[in-house]
PDBQT receptor file of N, H, CA, C and O in Angstrom, charges set to zero:
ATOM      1  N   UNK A   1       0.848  -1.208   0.000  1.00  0.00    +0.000 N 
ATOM      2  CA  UNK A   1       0.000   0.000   0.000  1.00  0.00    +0.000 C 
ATOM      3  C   UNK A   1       0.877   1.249   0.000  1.00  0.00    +0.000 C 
ATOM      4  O   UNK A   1       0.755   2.057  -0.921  1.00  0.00    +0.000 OA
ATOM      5  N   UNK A   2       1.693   1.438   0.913  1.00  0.00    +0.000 N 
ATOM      6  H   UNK A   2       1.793   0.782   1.661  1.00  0.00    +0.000 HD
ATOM      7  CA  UNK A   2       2.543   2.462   0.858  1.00  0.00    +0.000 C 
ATOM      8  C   UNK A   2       3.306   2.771  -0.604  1.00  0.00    +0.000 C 
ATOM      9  O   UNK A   2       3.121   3.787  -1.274  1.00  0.00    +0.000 OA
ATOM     10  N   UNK A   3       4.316   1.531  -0.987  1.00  0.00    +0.000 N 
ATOM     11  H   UNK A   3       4.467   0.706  -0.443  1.00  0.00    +0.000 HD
ATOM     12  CA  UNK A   3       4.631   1.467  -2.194  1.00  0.00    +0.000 C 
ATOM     13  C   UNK A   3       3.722   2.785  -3.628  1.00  0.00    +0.000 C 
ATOM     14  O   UNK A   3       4.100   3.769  -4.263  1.00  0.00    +0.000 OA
ATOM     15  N   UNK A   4       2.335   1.915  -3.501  1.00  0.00    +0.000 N 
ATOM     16  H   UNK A   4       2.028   1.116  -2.985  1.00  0.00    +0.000 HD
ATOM     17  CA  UNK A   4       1.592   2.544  -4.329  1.00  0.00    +0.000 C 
ATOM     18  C   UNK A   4       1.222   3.913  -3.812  1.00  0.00    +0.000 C 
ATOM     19  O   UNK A   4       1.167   4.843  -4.616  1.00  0.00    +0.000 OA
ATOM     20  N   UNK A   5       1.020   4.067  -2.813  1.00  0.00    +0.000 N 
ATOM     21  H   UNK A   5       1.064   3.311  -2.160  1.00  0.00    +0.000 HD
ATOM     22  CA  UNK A   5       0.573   5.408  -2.290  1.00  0.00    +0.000 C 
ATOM     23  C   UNK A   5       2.385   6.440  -2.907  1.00  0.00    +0.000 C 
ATOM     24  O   UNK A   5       2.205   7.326  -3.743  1.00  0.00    +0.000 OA
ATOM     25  N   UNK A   6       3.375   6.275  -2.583  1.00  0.00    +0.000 N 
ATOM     26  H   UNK A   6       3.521   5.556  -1.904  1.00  0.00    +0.000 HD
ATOM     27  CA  UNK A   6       4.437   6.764  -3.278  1.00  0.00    +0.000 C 
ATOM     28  C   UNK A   6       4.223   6.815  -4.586  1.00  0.00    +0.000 C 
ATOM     29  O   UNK A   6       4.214   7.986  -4.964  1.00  0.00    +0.000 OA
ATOM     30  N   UNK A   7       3.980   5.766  -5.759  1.00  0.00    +0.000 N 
ATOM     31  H   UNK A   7       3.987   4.815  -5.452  1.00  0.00    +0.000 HD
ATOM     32  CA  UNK A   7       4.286   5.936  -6.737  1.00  0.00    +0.000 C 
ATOM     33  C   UNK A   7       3.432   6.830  -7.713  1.00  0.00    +0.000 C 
ATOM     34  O   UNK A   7       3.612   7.302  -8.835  1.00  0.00    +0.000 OA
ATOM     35  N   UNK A   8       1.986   6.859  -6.379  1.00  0.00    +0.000 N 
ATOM     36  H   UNK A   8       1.840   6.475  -5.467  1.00  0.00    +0.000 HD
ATOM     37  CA  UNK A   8       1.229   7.600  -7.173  1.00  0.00    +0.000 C 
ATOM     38  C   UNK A   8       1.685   9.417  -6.878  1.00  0.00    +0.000 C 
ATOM     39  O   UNK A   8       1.662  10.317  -7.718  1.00  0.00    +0.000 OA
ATOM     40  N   UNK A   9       1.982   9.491  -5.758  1.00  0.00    +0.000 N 
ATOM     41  H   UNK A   9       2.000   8.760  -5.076  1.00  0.00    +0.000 HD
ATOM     42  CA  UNK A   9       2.695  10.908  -5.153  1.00  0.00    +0.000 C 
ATOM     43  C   UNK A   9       3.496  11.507  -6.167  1.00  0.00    +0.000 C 
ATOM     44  O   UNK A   9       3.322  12.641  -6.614  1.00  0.00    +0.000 OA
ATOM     45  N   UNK A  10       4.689  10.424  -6.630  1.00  0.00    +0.000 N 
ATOM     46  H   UNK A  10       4.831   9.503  -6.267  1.00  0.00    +0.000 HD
ATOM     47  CA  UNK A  10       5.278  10.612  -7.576  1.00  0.00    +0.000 C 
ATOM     48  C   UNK A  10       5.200  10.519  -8.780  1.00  0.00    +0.000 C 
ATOM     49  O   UNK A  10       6.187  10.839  -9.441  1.00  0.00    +0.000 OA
ATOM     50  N   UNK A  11       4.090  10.086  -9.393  1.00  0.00    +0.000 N 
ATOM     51  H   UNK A  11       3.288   9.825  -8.856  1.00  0.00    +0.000 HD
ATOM     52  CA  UNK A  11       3.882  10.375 -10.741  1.00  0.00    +0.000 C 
ATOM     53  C   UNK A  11       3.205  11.366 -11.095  1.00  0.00    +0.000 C 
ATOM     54  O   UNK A  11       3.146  11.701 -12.278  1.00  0.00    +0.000 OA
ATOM     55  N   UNK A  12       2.377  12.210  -9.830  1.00  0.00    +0.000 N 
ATOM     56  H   UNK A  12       2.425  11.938  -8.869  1.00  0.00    +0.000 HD
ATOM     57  CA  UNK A  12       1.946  13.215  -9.610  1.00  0.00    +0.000 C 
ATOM     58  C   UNK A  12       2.501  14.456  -9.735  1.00  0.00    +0.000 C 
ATOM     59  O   UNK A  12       1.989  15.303 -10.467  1.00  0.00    +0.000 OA
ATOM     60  N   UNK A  13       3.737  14.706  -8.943  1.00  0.00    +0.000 N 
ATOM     61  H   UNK A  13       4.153  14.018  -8.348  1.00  0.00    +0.000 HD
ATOM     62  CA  UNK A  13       4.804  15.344  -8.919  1.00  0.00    +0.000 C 
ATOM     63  C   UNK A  13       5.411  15.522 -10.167  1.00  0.00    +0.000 C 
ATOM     64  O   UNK A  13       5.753  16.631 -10.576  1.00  0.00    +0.000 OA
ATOM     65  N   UNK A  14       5.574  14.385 -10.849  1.00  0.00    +0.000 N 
ATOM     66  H   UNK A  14       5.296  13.484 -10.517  1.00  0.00    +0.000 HD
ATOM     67  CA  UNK A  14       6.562  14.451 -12.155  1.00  0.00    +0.000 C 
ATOM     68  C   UNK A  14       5.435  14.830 -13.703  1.00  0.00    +0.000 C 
ATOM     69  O   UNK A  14       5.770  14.797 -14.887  1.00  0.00    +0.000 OA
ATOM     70  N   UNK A  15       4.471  15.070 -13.278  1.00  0.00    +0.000 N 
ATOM     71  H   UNK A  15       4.199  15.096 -12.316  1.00  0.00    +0.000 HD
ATOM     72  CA  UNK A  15       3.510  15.645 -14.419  1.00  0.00    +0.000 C 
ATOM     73  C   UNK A  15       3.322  17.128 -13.942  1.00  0.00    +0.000 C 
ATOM     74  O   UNK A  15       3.567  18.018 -14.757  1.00  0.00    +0.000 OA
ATOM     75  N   UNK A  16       2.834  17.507 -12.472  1.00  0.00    +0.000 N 
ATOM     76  H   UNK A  16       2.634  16.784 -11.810  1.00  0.00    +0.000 HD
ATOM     77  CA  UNK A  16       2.834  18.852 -12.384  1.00  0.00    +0.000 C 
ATOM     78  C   UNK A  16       3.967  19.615 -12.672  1.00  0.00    +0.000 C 
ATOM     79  O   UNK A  16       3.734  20.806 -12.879  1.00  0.00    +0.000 OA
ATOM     80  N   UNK A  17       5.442  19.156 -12.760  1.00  0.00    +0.000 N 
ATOM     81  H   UNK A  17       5.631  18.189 -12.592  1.00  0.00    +0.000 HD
ATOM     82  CA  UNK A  17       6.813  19.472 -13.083  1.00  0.00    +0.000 C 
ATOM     83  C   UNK A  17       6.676  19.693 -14.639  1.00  0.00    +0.000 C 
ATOM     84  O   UNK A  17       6.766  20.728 -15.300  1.00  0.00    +0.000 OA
ATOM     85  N   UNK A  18       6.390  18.177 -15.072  1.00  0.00    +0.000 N 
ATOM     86  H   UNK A  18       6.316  17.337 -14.536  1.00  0.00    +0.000 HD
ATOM     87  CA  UNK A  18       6.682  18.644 -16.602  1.00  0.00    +0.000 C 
ATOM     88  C   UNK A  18       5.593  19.726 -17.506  1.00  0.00    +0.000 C 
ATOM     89  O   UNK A  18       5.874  20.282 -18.568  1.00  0.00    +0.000 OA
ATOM     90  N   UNK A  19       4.188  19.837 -16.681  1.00  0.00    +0.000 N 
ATOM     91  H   UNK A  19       3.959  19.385 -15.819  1.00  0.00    +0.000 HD
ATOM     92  CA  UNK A  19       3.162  21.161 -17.223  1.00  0.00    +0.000 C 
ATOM     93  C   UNK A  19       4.151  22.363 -16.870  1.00  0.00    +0.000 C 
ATOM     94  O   UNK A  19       4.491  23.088 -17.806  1.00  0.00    +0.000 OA
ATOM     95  N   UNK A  20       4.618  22.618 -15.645  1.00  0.00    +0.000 N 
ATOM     96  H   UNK A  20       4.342  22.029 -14.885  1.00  0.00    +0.000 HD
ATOM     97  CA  UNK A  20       5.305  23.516 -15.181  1.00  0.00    +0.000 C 
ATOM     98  C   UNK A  20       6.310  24.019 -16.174  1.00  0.00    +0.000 C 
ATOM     99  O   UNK A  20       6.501  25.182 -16.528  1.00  0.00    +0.000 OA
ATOM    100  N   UNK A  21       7.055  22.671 -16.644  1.00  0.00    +0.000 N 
ATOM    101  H   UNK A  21       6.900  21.726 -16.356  1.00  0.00    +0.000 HD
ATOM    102  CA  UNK A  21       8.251  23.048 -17.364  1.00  0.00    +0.000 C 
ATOM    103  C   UNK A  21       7.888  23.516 -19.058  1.00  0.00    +0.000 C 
ATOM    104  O   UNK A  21       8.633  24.109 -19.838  1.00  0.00    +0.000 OA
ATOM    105  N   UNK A  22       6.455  23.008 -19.292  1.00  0.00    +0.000 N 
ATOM    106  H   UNK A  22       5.850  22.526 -18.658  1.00  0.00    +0.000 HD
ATOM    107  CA  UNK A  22       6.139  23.464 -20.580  1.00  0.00    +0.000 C 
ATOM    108  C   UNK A  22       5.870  24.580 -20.841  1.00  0.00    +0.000 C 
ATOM    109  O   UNK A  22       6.080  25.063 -21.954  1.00  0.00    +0.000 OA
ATOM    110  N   UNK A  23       5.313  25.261 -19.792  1.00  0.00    +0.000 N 
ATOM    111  H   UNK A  23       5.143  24.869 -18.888  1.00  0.00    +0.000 HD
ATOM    112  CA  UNK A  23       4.393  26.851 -19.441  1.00  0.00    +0.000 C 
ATOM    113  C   UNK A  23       5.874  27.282 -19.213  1.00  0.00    +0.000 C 
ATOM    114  O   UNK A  23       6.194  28.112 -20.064  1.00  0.00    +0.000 OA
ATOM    115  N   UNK A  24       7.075  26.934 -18.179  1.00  0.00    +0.000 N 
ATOM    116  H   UNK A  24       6.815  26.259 -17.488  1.00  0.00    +0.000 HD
ATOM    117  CA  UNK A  24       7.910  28.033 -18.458  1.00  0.00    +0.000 C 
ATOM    118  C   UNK A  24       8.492  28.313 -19.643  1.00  0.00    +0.000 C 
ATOM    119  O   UNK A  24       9.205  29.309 -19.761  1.00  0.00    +0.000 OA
TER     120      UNK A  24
């Protein structure tokens, strides 16, 4: 559970980054 609870955190993270990085 944890596992998944991370990977979803982090795939989360790494899409709001890459919108972020498109808009900058």
């Amino acid at each position: 559970m944890v596992v998944n609870e991370n990977a979803c955190l982090l795939a989360k993270r790494g899409a709001l980054e890459s919108i972020a990085s498109e808009l900058a």
